[in-house]
ChimeraX commands (.cxc) that place a marker at each C-alpha (Angstrom):
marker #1 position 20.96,-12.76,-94.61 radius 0.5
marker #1 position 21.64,-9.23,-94.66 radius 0.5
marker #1 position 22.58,-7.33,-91.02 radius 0.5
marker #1 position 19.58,-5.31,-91.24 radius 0.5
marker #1 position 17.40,-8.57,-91.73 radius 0.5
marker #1 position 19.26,-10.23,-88.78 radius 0.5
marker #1 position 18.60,-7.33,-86.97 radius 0.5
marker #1 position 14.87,-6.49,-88.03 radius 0.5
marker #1 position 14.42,-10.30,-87.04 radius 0.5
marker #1 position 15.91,-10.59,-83.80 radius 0.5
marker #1 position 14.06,-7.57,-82.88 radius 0.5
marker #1 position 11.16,-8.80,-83.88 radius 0.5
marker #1 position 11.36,-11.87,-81.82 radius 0.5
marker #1 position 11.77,-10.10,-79.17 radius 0.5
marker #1 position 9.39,-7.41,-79.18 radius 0.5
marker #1 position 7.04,-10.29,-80.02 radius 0.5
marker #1 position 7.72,-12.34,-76.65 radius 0.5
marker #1 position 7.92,-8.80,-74.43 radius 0.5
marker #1 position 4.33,-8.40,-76.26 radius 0.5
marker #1 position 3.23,-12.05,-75.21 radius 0.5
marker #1 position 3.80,-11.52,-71.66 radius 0.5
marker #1 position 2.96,-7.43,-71.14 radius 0.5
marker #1 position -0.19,-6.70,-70.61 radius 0.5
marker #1 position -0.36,-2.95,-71.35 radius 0.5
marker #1 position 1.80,-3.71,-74.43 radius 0.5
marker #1 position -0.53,-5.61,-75.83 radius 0.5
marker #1 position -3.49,-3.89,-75.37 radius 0.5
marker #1 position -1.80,-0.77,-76.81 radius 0.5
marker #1 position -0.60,-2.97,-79.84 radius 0.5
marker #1 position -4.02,-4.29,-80.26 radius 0.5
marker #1 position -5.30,-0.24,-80.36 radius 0.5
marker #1 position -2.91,0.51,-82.63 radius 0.5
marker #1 position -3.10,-2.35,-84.91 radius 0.5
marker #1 position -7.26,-1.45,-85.27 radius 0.5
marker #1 position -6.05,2.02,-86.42 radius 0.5
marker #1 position -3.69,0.81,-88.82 radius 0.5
marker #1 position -0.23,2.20,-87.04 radius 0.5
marker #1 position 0.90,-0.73,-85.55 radius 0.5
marker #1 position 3.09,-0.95,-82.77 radius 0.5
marker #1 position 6.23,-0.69,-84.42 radius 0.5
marker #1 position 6.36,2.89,-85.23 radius 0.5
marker #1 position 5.49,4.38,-81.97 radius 0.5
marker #1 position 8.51,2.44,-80.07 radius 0.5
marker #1 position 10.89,5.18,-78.59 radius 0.5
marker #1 position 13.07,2.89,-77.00 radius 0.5
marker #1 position 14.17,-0.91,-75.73 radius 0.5
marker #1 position 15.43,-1.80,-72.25 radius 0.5
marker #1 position 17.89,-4.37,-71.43 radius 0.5
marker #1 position 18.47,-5.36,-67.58 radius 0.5
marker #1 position 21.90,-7.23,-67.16 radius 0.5
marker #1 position 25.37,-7.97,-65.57 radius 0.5
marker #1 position 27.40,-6.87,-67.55 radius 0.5
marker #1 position 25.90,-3.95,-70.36 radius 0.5
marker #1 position 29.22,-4.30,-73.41 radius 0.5
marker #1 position 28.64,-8.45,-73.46 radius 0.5
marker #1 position 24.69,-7.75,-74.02 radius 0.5
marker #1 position 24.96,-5.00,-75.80 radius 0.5
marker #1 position 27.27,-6.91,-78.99 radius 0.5
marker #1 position 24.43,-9.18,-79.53 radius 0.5
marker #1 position 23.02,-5.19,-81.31 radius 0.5
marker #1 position 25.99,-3.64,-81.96 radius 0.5
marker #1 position 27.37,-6.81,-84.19 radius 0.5
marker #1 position 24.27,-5.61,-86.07 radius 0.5
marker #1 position 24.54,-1.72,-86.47 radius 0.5
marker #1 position 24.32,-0.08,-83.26 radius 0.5
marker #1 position 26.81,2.23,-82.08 radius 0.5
marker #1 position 27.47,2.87,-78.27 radius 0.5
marker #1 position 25.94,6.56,-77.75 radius 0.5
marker #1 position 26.24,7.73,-73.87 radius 0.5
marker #1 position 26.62,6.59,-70.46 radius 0.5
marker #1 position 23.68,7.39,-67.84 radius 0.5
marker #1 position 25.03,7.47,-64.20 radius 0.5
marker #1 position 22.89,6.86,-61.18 radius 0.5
marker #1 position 23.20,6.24,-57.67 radius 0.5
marker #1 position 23.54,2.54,-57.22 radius 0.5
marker #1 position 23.43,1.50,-61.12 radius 0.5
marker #1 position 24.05,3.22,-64.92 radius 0.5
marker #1 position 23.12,2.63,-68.18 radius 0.5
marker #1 position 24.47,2.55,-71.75 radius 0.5
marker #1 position 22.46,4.10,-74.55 radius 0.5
marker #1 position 23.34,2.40,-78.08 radius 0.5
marker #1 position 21.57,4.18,-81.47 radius 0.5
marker #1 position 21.43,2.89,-85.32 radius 0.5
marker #1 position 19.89,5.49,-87.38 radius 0.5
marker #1 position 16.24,3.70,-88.22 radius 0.5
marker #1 position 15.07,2.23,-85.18 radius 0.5
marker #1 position 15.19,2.70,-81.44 radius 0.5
marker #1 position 17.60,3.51,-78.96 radius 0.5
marker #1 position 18.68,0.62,-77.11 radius 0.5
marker #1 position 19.07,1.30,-73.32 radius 0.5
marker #1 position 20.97,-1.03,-71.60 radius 0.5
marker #1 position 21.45,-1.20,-67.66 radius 0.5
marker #1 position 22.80,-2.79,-64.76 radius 0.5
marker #1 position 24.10,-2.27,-60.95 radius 0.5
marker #1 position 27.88,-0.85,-60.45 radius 0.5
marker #1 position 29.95,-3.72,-59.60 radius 0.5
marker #1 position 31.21,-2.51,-56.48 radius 0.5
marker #1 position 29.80,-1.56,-53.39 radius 0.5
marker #1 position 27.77,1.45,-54.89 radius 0.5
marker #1 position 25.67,-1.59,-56.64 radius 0.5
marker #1 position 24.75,-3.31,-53.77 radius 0.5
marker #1 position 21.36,-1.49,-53.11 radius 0.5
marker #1 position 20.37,-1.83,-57.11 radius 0.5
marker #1 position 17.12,-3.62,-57.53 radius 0.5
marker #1 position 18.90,-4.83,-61.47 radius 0.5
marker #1 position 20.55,-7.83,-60.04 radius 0.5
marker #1 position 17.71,-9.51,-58.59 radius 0.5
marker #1 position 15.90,-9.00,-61.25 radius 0.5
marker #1 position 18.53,-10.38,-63.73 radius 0.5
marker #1 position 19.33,-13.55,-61.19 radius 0.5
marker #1 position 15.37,-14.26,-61.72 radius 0.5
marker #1 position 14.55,-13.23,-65.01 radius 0.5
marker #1 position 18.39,-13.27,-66.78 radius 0.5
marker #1 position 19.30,-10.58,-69.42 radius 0.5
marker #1 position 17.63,-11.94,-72.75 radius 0.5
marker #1 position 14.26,-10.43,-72.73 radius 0.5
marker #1 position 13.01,-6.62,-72.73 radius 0.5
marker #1 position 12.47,-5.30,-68.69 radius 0.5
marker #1 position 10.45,-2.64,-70.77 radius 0.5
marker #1 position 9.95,-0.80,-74.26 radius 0.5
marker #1 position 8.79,2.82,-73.89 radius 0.5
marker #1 position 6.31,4.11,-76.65 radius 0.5
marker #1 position 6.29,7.33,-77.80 radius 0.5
marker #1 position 3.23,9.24,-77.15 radius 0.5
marker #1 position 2.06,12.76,-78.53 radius 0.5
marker #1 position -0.45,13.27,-75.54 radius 0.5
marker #1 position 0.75,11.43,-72.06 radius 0.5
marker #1 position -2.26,12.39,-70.24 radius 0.5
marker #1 position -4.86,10.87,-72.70 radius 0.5
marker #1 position -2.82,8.29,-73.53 radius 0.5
marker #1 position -2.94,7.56,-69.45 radius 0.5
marker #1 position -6.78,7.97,-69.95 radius 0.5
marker #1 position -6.71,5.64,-72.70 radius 0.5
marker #1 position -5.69,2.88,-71.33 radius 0.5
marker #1 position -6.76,2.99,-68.17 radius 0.5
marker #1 position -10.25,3.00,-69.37 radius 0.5
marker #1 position -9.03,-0.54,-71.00 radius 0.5
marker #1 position -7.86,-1.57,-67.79 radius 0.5
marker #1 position -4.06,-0.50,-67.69 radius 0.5
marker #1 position -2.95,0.65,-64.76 radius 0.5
marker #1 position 0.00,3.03,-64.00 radius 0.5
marker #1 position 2.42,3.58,-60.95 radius 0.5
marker #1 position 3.61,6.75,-59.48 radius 0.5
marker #1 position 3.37,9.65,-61.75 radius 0.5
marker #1 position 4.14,11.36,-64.51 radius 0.5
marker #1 position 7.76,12.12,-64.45 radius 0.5
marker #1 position 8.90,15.11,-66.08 radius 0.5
marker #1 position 7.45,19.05,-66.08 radius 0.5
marker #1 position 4.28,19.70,-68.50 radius 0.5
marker #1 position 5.89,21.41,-71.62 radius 0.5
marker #1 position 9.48,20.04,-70.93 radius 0.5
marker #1 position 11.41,17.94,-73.07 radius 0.5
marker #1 position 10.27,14.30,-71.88 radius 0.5
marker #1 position 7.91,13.28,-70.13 radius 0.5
marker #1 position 7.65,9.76,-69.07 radius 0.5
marker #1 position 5.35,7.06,-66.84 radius 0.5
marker #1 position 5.45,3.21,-66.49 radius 0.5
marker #1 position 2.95,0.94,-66.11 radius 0.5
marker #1 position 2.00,-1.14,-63.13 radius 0.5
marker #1 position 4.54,-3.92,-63.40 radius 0.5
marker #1 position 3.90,-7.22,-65.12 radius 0.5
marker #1 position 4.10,-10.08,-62.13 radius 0.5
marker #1 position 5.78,-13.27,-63.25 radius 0.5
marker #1 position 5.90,-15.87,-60.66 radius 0.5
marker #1 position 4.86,-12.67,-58.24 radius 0.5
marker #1 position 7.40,-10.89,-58.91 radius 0.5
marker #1 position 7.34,-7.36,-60.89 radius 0.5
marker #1 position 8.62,-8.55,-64.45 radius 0.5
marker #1 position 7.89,-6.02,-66.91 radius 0.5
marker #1 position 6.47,-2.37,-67.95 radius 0.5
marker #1 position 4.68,-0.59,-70.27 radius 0.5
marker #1 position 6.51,2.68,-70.41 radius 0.5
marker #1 position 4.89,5.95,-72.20 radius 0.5
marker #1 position 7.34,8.76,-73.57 radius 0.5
marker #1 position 6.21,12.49,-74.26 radius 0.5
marker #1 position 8.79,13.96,-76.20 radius 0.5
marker #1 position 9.01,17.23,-77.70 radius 0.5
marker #1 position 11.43,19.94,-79.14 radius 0.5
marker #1 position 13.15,17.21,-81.01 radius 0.5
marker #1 position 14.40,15.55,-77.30 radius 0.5
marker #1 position 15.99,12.25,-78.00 radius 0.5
marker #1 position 18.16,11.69,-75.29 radius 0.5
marker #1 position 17.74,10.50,-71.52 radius 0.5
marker #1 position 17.15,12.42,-68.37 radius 0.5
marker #1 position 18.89,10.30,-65.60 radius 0.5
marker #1 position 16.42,12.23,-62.35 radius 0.5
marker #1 position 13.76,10.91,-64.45 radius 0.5
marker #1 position 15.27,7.71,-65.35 radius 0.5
marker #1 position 16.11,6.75,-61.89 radius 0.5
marker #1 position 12.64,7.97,-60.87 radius 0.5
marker #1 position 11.07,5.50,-63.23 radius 0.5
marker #1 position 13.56,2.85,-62.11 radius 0.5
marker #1 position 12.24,3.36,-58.39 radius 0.5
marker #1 position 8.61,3.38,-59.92 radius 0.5
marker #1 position 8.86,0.01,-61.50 radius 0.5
marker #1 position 10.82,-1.59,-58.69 radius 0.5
marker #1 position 7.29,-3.73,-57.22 radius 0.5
marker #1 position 9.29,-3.16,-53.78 radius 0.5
marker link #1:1,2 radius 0.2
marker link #1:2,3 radius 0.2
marker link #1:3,4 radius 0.2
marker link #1:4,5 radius 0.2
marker link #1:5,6 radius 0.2
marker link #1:6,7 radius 0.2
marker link #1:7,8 radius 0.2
marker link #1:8,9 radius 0.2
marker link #1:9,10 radius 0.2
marker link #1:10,11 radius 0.2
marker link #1:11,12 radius 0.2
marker link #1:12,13 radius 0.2
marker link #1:13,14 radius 0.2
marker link #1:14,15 radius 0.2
marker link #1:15,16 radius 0.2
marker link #1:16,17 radius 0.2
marker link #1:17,18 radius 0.2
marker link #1:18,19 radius 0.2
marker link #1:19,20 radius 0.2
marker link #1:20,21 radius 0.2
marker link #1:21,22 radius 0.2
marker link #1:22,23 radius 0.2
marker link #1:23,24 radius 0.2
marker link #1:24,25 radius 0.2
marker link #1:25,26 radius 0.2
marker link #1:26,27 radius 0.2
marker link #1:27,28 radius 0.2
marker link #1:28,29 radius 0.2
marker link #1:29,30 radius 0.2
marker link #1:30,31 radius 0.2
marker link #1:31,32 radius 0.2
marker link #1:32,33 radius 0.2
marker link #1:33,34 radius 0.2
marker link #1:34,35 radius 0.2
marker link #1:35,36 radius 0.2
marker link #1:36,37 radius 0.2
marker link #1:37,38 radius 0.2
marker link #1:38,39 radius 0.2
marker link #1:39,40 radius 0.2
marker link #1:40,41 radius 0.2
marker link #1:41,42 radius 0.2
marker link #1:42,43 radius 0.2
marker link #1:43,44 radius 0.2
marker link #1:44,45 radius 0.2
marker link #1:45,46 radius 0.2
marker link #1:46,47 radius 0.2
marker link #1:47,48 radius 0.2
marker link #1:48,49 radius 0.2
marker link #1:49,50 radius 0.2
marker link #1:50,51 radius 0.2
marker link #1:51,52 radius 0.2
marker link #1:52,53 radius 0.2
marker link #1:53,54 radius 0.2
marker link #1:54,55 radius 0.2
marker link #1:55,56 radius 0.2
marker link #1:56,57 radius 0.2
marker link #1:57,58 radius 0.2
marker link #1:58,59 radius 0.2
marker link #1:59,60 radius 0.2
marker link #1:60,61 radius 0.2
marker link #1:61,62 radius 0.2
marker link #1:62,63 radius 0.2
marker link #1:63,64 radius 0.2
marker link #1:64,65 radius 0.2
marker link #1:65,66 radius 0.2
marker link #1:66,67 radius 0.2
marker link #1:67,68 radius 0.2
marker link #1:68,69 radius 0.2
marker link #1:69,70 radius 0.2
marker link #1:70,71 radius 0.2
marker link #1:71,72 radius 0.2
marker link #1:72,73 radius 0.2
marker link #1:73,74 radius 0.2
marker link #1:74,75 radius 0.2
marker link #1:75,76 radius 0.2
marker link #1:76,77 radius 0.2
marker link #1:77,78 radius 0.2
marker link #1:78,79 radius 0.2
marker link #1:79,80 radius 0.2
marker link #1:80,81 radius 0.2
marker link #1:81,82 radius 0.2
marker link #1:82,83 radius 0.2
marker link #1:83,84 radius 0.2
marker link #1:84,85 radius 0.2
marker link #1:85,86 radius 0.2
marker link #1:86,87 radius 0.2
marker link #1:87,88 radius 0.2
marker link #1:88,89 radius 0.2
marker link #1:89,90 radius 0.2
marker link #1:90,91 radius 0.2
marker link #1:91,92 radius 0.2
marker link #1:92,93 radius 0.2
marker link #1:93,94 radius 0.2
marker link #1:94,95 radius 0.2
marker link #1:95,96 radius 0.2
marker link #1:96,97 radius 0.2
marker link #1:97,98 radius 0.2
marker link #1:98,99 radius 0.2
marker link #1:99,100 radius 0.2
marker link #1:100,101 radius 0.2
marker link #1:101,102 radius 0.2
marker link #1:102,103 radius 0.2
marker link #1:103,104 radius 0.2
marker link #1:104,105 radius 0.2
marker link #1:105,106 radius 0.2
marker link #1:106,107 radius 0.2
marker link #1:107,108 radius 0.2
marker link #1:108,109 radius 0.2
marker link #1:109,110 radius 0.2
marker link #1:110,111 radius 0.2
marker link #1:111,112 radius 0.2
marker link #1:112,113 radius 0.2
marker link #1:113,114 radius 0.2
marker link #1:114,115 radius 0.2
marker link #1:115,116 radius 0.2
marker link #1:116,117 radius 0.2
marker link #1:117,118 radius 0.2
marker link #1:118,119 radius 0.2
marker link #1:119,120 radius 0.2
marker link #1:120,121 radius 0.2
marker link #1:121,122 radius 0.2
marker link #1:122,123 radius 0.2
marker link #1:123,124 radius 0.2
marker link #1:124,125 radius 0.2
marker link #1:125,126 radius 0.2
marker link #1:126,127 radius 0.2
marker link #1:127,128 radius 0.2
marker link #1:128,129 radius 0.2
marker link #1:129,130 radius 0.2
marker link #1:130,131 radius 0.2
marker link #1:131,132 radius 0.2
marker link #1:132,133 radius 0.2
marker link #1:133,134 radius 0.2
marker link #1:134,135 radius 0.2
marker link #1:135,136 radius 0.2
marker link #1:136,137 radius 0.2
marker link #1:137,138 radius 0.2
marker link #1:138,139 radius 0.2
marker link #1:139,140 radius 0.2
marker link #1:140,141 radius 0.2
marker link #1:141,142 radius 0.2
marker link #1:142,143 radius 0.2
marker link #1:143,144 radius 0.2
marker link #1:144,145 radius 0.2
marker link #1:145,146 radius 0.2
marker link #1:146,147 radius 0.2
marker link #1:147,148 radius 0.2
marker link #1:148,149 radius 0.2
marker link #1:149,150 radius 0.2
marker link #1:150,151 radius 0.2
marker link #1:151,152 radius 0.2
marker link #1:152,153 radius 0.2
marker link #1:153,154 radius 0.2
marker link #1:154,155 radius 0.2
marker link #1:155,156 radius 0.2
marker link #1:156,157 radius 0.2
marker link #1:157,158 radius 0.2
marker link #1:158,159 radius 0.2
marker link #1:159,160 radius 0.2
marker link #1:160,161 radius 0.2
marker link #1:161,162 radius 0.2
marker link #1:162,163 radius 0.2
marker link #1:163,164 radius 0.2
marker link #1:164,165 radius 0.2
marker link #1:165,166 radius 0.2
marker link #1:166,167 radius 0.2
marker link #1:167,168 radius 0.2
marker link #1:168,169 radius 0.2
marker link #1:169,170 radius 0.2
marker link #1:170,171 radius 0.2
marker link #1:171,172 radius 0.2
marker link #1:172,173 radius 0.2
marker link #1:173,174 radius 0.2
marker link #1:174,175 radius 0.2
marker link #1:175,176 radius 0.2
marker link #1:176,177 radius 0.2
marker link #1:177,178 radius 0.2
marker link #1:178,179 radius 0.2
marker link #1:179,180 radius 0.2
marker link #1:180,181 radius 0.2
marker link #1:181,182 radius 0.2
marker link #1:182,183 radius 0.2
marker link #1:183,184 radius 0.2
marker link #1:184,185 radius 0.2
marker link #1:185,186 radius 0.2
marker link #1:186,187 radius 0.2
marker link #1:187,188 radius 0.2
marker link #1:188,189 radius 0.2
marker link #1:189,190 radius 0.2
marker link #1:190,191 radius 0.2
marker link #1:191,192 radius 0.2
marker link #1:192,193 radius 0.2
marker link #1:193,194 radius 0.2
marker link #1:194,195 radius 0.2
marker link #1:195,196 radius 0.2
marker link #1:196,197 radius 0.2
marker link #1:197,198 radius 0.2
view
């Protein structure tokens, strides 16, 4: 098997469990599948939680992707890896020293470990209906929309997915315009807080 079949395939398989156990996800899917688009095309983006980004990020970049940028935050950063066809990969965790210690990522990763999507963000041409949407289906949202009306992205998460009552995963919803594909890390680390189930 080809790299691009290895890779279609293991993202695939993952997208498919993230699906199983996300809500919001799968009601969106289930919209989009009726309509004939499928979820597929509309993701933006996958989000890996871990301890240690460059050993979970080779599982994607021994098939294709190529390390991008570095995201810095307060008490954790992220990676952003790209192959030219399919999402960016965004791949977290807490610093390792001291600055990590007030992260919300390892906790998460003890409980949950580093193999499954924390969230996949969907690209959406009109946040506030989409909002609308799907909270007339049920979906509920936390916090706000993040990011000014008319900017370059705008962005939201869903109420967190408990497992075992604790907040698993998100939904997230990504307005994008003027050809924007990077990462904003206020509104990044705003999400982050919005997700945290604290």
């Amino acid at each position: 098997m080809d790299l691009a079949a290895q890779l279609d395939q293991l993202i695939e398989k993952m997208v498919a469990d993230y699906l199983a156990q996300n809500k919001a996800a799968s009601v969106l899917k289930d919209m989009l599948d009726a309509a004939g688009v499928g979820f597929w095309p509309v993701v933006d983006h996958l989000t890996l939680r871990t301890s240690d980004i460059d050993r979970r990020a080779k599982q994607f970049t021994d098939l294709g992707y190529a390390y991008s940028e570095t995201l810095h935050f307060d008490d954790w950063y992220a990676k952003v890896y790209r192959k030219t066809g399919y999402p960016a990969l965004f791949v977290d965790q807490a610093y390792p020293d001291d600055r990590g210690k007030t992260s919300i990522i390892p906790g998460w990763v003890i409980t949950f470990g580093d193999q499954a999507f924390h969230h996949i963000a969907v690209r959406v041409e009109d946040i506030e209906r989409a909002i609308a949407t799907l909270k007339a289906k049920g979906i509920v949202f936390t916090g706000s929309i993040v990011g000014e009306r008319g900017g370059p992205l705008r962005q939201i998460f869903s109420a967190p997915e408990l497992r075992d009552g604790q907040a698993y995963s998100v939904l997230e919803l990504a307005e994008r315009h003027r050809g924007y594909q990077g990462f904003s890390p206020p509104q990044a680390d705003s999400l982050m807080k919005s997700s945290a189930g604290r």
